[in-house]
N, C-alpha and C positions, 0 to 999 in steps of 0.2 A: 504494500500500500504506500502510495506516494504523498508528502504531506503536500499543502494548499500552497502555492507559491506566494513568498511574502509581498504583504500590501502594505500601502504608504498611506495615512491619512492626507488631505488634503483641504480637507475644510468641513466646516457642519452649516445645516441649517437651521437658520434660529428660527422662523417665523413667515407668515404671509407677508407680504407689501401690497397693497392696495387692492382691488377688485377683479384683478386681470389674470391672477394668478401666476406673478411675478413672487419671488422670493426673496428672502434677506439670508445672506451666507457669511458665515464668520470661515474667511480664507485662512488655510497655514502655511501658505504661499506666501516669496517672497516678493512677490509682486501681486497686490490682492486680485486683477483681472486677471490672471496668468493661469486663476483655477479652472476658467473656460478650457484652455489651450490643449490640453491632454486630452480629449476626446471623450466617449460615455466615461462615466464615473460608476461604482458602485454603491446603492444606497445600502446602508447598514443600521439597522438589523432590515433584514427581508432580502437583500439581493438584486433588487431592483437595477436592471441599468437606467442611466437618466443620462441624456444630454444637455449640458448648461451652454446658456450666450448670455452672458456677461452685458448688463444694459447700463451700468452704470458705476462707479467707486459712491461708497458714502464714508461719514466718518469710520463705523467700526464693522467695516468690509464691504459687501458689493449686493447690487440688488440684478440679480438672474431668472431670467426666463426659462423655463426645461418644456422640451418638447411634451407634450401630450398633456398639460396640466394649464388649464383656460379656465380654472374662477379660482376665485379666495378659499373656498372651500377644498378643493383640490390641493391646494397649495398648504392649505392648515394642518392638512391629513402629514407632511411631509416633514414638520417640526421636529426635530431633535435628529434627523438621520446624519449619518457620519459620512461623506461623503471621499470614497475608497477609491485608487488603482491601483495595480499591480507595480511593483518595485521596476520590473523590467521593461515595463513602457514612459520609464522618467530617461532624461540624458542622462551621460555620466556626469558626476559633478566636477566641477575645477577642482586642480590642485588646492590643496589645505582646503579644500570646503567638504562636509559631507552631509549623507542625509539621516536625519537621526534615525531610520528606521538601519541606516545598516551597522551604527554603532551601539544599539537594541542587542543583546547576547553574548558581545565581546568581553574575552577574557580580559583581567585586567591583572598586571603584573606591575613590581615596585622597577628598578633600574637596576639591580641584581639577580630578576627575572623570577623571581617570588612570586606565587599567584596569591592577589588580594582580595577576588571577588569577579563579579561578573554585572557587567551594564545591567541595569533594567529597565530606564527610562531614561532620556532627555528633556529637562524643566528647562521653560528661560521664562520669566520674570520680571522682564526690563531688563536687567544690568546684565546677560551674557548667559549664554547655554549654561547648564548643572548635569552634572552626571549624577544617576542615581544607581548606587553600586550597593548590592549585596554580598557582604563581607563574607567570603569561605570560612571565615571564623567564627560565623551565625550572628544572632543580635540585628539590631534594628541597620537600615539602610545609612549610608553614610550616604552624603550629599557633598560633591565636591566641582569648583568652577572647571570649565571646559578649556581651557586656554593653552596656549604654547608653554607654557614655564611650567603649570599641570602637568598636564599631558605632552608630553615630547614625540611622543611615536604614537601613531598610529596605521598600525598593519593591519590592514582589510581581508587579505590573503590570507596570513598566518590569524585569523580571528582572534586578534588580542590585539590592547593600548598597553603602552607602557606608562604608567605614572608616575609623579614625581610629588606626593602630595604633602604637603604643610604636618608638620611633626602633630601625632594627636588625633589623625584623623582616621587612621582605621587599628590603632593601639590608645590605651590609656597614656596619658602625658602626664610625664612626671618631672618634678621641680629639680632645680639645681641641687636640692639636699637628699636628692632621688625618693623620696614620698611622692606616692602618688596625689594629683591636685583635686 
């Protein structure tokens, strides 16, 4: 049995827009019309293919038209769906960029090749991507920023990041009189 080939979110829908059965779509694109561009989407939960055209940017994303949906009602039925493609129908990304769905699973090792944990999410918050790593040492997720000085390596190939992370953050820290703080 083969698993599901992995999918990217892309954006959700929040809501109807006006009478016409236009929609309001919070994009996770970095371009908020850019969520058109990729062709059917998947709706999620249900599987639904939908195709979006993009009619306008507003402050907190974009208001879209999807084929086969002509009233308010139509369009209210469609609230909260999560709007899915396949990893393989994105470009590849530039150098130093990536997509958080394919650093989702990655080992994470220290810079003496130690394994620390394993990615589980991508948070950004305003101030910069987070990695959300679950410690092979169990216990709660450590939360750590995404950055060059972080993270120095990352091997997409060999499924691991190398880290570099701020003393404390996946051991207890302990003071200059070595008691724990």
């Amino acid at each position: 049995m083969s698993a599901d080939p992995p999918r990217v979110v892309l954006g959700r829908i929040s809501g109807a827009h006006g009478i016409k059965g236009e929609v309001r779509v919070k994009p996770f694109t970095e371009r908020p019309e850019a969520i058109g561009d990729y062709g059917p989407v998947t709706g999620v939960p249900g599987g639904r293919k939908l195709r979006l055209k993009v009619v306008r940017v507003v402050k907190d994303g974009v208001i879209a038209r999807i084929d086969g949906i002509a009233d308010r009602n139509a369009a209210e039925a469609l609230k909260g769906l999560t709007l899915e493609i396949e990893r393989a129908a994105l470009p590849e990304a530039e150098e130093d960029e990536f997509y958080h769905a394919d650093l989702i699973g990655l080992n994470v090792e220290d810079k003496a090749g130690r394994r620390l944990g394993t990615v589980r999410a991508v948070e950004n918050y305003g101030g910069g991507d987070i990695l959300e790593i679950a410690p092979d040492a169990g216990g709660p997720t450590v939360l750590m920023s995404f950055t060059r000085e972080a993270v120095p390596v990352v091997d997409l190939k060999g499924k691991r990041l190398v880290a570099d992370p701020p003393a404390g953050v996946f051991d207890e820290e302990t003071s200059d009189d070595g008691n724990e703080e």
